[in-house]
N, C-alpha and C positions, 0 to 999 in steps of 0.2 A: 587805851593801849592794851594789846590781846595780853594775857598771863601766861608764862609758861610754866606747864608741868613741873613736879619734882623730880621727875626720871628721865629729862626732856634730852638730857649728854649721856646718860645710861649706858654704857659697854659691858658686858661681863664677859668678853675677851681679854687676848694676851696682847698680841700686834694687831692693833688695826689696818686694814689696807686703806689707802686714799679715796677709792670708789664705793668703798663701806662706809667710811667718813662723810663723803659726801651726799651718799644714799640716808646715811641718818639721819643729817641736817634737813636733806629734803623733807622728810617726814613729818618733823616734827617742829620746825620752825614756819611761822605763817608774817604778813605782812603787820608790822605795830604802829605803823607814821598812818598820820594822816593827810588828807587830799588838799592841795590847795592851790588856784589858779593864781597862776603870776602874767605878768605879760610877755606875748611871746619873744621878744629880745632877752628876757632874763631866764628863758628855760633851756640854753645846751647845757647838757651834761646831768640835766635831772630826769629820771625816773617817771615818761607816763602814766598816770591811773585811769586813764579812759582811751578809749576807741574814738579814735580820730576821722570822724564819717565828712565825704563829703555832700554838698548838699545841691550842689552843681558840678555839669561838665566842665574841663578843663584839656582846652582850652574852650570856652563857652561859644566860642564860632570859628568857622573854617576860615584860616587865614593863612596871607603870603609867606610861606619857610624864605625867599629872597627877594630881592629888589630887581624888580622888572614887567613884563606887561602880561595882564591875567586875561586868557581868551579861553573860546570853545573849540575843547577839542577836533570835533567834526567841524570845527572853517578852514583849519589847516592842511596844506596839500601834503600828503604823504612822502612825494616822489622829488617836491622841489620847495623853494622858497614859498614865503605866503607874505603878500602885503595888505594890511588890515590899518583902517583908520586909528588914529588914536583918540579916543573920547572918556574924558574924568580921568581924575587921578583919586588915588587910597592912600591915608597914609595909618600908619597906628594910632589908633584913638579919633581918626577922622576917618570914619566909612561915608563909603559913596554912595549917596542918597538913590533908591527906588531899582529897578531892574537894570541890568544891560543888555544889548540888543545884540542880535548876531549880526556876522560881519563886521563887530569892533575888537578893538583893546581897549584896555584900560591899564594906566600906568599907577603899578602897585609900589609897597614897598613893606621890607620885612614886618611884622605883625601886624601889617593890616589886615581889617577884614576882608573877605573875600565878595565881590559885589556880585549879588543872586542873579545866577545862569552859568559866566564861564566857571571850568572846572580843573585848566590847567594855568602853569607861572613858566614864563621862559622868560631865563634868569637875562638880566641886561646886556651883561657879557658877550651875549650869545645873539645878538640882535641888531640891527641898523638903523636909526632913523634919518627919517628925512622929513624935511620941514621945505614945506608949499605952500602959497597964499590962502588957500581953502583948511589950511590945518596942518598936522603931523600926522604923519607916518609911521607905522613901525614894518620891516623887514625880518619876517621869524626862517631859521632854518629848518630845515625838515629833519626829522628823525625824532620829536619829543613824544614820550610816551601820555597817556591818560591821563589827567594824575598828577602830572610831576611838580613838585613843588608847591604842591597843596597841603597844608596840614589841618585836618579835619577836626570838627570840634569831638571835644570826648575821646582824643584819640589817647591824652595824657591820662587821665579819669575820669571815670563815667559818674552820673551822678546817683550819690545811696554808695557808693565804693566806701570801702576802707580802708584809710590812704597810711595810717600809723595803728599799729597795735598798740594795745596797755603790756606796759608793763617793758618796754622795750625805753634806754635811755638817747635822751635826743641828741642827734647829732646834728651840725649847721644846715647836710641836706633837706635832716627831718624837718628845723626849722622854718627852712625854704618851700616845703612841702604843703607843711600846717598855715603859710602863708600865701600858697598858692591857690589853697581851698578857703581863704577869706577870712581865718582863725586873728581873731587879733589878742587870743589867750589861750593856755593851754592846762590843763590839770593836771597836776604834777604832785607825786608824792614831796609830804616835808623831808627836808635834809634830818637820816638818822644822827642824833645828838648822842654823844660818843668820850664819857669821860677818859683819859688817859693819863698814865702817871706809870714813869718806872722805878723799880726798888733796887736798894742797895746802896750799904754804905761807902763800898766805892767808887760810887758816882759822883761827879760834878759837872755845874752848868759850863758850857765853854766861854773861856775865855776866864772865869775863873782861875782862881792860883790852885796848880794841881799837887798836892803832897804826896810825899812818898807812896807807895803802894795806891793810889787812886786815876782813875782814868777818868775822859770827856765821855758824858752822854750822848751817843749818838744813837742808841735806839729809837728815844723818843722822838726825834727831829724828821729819824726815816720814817717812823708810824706816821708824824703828822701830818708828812707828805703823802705818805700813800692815802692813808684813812680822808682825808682830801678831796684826792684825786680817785678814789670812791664814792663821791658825793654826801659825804658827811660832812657835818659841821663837830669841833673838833676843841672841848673846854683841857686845856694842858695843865693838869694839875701838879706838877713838876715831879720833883724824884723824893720818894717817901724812902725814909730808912728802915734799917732789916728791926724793926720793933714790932713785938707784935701787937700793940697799943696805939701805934700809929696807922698799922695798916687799919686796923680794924675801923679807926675813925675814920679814916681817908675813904674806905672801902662806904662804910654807913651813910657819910655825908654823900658821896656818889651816886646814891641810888635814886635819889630826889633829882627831877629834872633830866635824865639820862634815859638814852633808849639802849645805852649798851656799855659797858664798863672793860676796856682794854691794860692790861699791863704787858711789861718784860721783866724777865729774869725772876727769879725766886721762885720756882714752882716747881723745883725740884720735891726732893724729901730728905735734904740735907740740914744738918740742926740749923744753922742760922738763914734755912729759907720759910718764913713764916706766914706767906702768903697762904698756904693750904689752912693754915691752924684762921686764919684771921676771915678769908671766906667759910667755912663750916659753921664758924661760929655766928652767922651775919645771915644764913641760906646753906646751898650745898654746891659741892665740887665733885666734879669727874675727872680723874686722869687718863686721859688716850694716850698711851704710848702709841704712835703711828707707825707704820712698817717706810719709814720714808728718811730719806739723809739728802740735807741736814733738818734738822729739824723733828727730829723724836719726841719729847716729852711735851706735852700741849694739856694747861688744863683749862675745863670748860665747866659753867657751871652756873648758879642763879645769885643775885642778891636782891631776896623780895622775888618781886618780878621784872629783873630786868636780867638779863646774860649776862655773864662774865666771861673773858676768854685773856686767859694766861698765857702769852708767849715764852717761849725760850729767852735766854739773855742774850746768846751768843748772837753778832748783828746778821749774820749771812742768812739763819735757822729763823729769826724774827722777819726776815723779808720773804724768803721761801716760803713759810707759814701763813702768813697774812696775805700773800698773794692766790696761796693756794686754797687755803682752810678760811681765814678769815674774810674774803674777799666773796665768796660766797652766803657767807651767812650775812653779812651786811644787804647783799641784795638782795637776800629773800625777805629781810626785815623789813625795807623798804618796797617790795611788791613788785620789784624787779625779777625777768626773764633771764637777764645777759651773762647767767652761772657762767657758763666756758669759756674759757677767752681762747680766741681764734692760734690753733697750731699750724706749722708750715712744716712740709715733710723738704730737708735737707740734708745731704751729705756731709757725713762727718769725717772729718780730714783728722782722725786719730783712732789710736787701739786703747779698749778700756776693760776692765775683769770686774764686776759687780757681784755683789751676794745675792743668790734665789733667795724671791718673796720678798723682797726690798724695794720700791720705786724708789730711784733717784735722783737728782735735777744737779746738772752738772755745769758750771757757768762757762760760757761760750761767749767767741764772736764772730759775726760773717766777715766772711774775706771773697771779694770777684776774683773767678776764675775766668775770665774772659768768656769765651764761649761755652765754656763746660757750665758756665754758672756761678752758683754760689757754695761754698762749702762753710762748715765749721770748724773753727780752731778752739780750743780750749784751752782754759786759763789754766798754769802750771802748777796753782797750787790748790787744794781744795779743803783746808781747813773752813773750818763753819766761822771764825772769828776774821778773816779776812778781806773786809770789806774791799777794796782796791777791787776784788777780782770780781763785783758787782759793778764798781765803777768802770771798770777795760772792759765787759760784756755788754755784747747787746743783749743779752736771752737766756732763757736755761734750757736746756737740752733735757726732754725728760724719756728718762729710761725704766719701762715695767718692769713691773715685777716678776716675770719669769727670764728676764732675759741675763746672763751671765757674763755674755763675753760678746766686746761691741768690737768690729771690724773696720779700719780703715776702708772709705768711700760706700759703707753703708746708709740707707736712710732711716731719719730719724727724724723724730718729733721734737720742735724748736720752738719755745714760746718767745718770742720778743717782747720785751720790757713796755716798749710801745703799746701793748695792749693792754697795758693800766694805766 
């Protein structure tokens, strides 16, 4: 596992921007999992570590795109019908043995090979036969181009190609990809291993009897979903109280076995938040105050050598964060490419007034406007503790940092949830 530096979260700013955030994690975070071939049914959604070459054309010979009779070009009349014998038949996985001769057909069928000499496929549809004591017939009409309906070996990929990059995480396409080039395994980073535990003695598990002044845990539930559907695997150490003897142990015992150590809540600098006192003690911590709402106070930090990253408590500011801060650094742990997740420029169906020097992500949902498209509606209330207005959104709406004042039917940048 690579070690990270003592200075590896290091700020000696006031507000961080999010592009400075994420500039620094590039820097100084490198890949800590290692490589490992699984088979390839069990690799969507993980992390390649190699270059996917392939080692043949594909498709490895010129065959029928449809179902119908494969001739030479130059037998067909330009001006008028053409009637050509019919001799062999093709089908997929049964090619028709030695040359064909001019003045025939030959009745093809979708992925068969194509039998060496003709160059063109007129689709069936498109054709007549007739059957005569001497044989069959086929009746072609005039007007087919060169060509047509021939699909050429190598035309998908040639061979020595590079059909999947490292570092890029597989999707069912890629799958179908790495199988079309003969892969019957893939090398694949391991799932980062990812302790998690929230603090606070106002937590309890659901379903639990809830006492006065005590709320359900649902930070940990969203983390363990997202952290997930990140491709982590994910040890839920459940909810540690505000002691600073317990973190410290919870924190100590964590570091053994873990490629990264996740909390919520407590990382303020308020007396009964002891998570700062309990990482120091154990390694070192960096607080980013982020220039971004929801979700400001974010600490980051080492125990030993493994990462720490301290979310907020409040649930809106823990999913905002993780999506945006933490969701990066996971990938670059694991040796993954896929930092950004894909924005849609959208019209926003509301007026909004923001602070200069502030990104902020604003929870949204689409709504069709018939023709005009798609617009954004926004959810009416935007407290950081309001989970519901994560559930009614599809996406966040993210607005820069110089911008002040947002204009109904303006575009804007729309992350969908979909993209984690």
């Amino acid at each position: 596992m690579a070690q990270l530096s003592d200075d590896c979260f290091a700020f000696g700013g006031d507000l961080m921007r999010t592009d400075d955030a994420l500039a620094l994690l590039a820097r100084t975070l490198t890949c800590v999992t290692e490589a490992e071939a699984v088979p390839l049914a069990a690799g969507a959604g993980r992390i390649l570590a190699e270059d996917v070459v392939s080692p043949h054309d594909v498709p490895p010979h010129d065959n029928a795109a449809v179902d119908g009779y494969a001739v030479f070009f130059d037998d067909l009349d330009p001006t008028g019908e053409t009637t050509l014998p019919v001799v062999g038949r093709a089908t997929a996985g049964h090619p028709l043995e030695g040359p064909a001769q001019r003045g025939t057909a030959m009745r093809v069928f979708t992925g068969a090979r194509m039998p060496a000499g003709p160059d063109t496929v007129m689709m069936q549809e498109d054709c007549r036969v007739e059957r005569a004591a001497d044989g069959e017939r086929v009746i072609l009409r005039p007007g087919l181009k060169r060509g047509a309906n021939r699909r050429r070996h190598g035309e998908d990929v040639t061979s020595g190609a590079t059909v999947l990059a490292r570092g890029g995480r597989l999707r069912p396409q890629d799958i179908g990809q790495a199988a079309a080039v003969g892969r019957r395994e893939v090398l694949v980073s391991r799932p980062l291993r990812v302790a998690l535990f929230s603090t606070g003695d106002e937590l309890r598990e659901p379903g639990d009897p809830l006492p006065d002044g005590c709320i359900y845990d649902s930070n940990r539930y969203t983390l363990m979903a997202l952290l997930s559907g990140f491709g982590c695997h994910v040890d839920d150490l459940g909810i540690v109280p505000d002691r600073a003897n317990a973190l410290r142990d919870t924190l100590a015992g964590a570091e053994a076995g873990h490629d990264l150590i996740v909390t919520s809540g407590g990382v303020s600098v308020g007396e009964e938040d002891h998570v700062k006192a309990a990482v120091e003690a154990l390694g070192r911590l960096h607080f980013w105050r982020l220039a971004i709402r929801p979700g400001r106070p974010l600490a980051l930090g080492q125990i030993g050598g493994v990462p720490f990253a301290g979310l907020p408590g409040n649930p809106v500011a823990v999913m905002v964060t993780a999506m945006t801060i933490l969701r990066p650094m996971i990938v670059r742990l694991m040796g993954g490419t896929d930092l950004t997740p894909q924005r849609f420029r959208v019209a926003a169906d509301f007026a909004y007034d923001k602070k200069k020097n502030r990104r902020e992500w604003l929870r949204a949902r689409l709504v069709g406007d018939g023709d005009a498209g798609w617009r954004l509606v926004k959810f009416p209330r935007d407290g950081a503790g309001i989970l519901t207005s994560m559930v009614e959104a599809d996406g966040l709406v993210e607005l820069p940092e110089d911008l002040t004042r947002l204009e109904p039917g303006t575009m804007v940048d729309f992350l969908p949830f979909s993209e984690f």
